[in-house]
Every structure is written in structure tokens, then in C-alpha cells.
N, C-alpha and C positions, 0 to 999 in steps of 0.2 A: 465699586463705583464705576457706573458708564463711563463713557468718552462723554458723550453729552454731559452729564453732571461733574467731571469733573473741568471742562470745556468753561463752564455757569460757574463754577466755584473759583477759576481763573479771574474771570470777567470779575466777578466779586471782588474779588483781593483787588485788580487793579483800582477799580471804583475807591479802594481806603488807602489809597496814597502807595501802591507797589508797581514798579518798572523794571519786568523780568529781566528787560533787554541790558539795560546797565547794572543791573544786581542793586536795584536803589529802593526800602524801605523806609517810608515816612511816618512817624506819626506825631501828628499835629493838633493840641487841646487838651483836653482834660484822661488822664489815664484812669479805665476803668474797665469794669471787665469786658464792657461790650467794645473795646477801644482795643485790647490787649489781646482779645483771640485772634482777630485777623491777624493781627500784628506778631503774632507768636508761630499761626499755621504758615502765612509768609516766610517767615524766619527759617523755618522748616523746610518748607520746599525749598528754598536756594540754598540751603545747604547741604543737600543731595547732590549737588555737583559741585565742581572745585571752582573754588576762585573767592574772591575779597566782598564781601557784602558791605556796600554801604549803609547807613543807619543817619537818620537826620530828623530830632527832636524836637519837638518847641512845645512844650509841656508846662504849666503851671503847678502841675502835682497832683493829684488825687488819691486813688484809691489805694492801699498800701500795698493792698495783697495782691493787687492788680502788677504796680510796680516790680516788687519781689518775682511774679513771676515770670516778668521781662527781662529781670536782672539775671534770672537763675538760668534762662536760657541761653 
């Protein structure tokens, strides 16, 4: 991956509710798979360095499989 594209996959993540600066992931709405991959690459990158990842929900429910593999990570 470039610098440039991964620069654009940043800006991405931030756009679905993520704030590198405070380790802050959101996810907000119906959980599903297009909901759960940011929300899981997110996840990922800030846990390549140390420290306490905030997480903050407001979900109705959805997709199970989606869910599970939210849970799993």
C-alpha cells in the first residue's frame, strides 16, 4: 500500500466515526457488514500501538455474523 492510499484509507476510517487522536471508535446504527469492516480495520490499526481503545455503541442490532465478528475481535 502507498503512502497516498493508505493516507485515503485514513481519511476513510475517520469519515465512519474513528479519532486516532484519542484512540475513540464509534459505531453508530444498524451493525452489518458494511458497518463492521471499518469498524474492525479501525480496531486493528490502534491496536498496533499501546494504550486503551475507547469503543462507544448505539446499535439496534443487526446482522449476527456481522456482530460476532465484532465480538471476536
Amino acid at each position: 500500500m502507498t503512502e497516498m492510499e493508505s493516507e485515503g484509507r485514513l481519511a476513510e476510517l475517520q469519515e465512519h466515526g474513528v479519532d486516532f487522536s484519542e484512540r475513540r471508535i464509534f459505531l453508530l446504527g444498524e451493525i452489518d457488514d458494511d458497518s463492521a469492516k471499518p469498524f474492525l480495520h479501525a480496531l486493528h490499526v490502534l491496536n498496533l500501538s499501546p494504550g486503551m481503545i475507547h469503543v462507544t455503541m448505539n446499535s439496534p442490532g443487526g446482522a449476527e455474523s456481522a456482530g460476532w465478528a465484532i465480538y471476536d475481535a
